[in-house]
N, C-alpha and C positions, 0 to 999 in steps of 0.2 A: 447072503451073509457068509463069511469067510473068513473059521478062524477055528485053530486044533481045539481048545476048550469046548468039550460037549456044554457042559453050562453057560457058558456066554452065548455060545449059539443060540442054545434050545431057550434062554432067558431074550434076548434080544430078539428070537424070530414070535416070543409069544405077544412082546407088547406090540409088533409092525403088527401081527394080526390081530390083536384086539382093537387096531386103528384102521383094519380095511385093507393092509396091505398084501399078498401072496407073497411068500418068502421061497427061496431056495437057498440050500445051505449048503456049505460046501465044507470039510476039513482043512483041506491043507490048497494050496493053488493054483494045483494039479489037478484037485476035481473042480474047481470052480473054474478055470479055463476049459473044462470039460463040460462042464453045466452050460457055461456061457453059449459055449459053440452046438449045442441041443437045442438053447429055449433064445436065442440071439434076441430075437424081434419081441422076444415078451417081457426084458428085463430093461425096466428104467433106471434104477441102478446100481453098485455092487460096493459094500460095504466089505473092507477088506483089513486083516490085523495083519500089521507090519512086521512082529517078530512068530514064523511058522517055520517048523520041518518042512523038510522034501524043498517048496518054490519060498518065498516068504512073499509078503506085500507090495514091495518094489516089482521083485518081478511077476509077482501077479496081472498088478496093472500094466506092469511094459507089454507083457505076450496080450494081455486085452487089447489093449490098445493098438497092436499090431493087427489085430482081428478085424476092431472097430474103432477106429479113430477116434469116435465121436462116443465112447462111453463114459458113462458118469461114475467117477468112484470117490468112496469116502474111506479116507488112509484111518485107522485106527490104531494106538497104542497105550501098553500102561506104563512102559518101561523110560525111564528119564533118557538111555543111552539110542534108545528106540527114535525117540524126539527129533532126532540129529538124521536118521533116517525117513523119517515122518516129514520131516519140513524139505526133503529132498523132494520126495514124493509127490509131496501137495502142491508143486508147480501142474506138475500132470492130474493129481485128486485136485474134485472137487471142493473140496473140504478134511479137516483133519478134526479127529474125534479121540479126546484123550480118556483113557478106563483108569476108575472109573466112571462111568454116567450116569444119569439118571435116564428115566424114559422121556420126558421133558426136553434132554438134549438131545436126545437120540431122534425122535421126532423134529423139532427145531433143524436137526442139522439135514436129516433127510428131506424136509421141505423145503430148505433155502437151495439142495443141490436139483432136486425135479424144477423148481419155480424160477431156476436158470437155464434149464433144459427147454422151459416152456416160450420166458424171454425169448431164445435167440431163435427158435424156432415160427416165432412170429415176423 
């Protein structure tokens, strides 16, 4: 999970975990490119907010992707100007997750992007 708001993070990493999930959390994504490249093989996949200091979400995912081709990422935003960047995005994301959400969608969207992770891997 990937994103400057200590509260959305620490709020979004409580409901994956109350559903089973291990979360890693990253500020900005700089340390989650950093995360990634420590725990590679243990992350299914990396929920990312589009507008961050320092890298933003775009290039979040790009340098992931450069890492690991085959990573799964869910673009996140709340900002309407965001959207425009978000929908750039979400050719390369998995999915786009607009703030705010509920845990309902949050859930929903992280299972539709693992249960195509799971697809093509069959």
């Amino acid at each position: 999970m990937v994103d400057d708001e200590a509260s959305i993070r620490e709020a979004t990493q409580a409901v994956l975990e109350a559903y089973g999930y291990s979360v890693l959390s990253a500020a900005d994504g700089s340390e989650a490119v950093a995360l990634y490249a420590q725990h590679r093989g243990k992350i299914a996949a990396v929920l990312t907010d589009m507008d961050m200091p320092i890298m933003d979400g775009l290039a979040t995912i790009k340098a992931l992707q450069k890492m690991d081709p085959s990573v799964k990422t869910i673009a996140i935003s709340g900002m309407d100007s965001d959207r425009v960047l978000a929908e750039v995005a979400i050719g390369s994301a998995k999915a786009f997750l607009q703030k705010p959400f509920t845990a309902e969608k949050l859930l929903q969207t992280l299972r539709k992007a693992l249960e195509e992770t799971q697809d093509e891997n069959q």
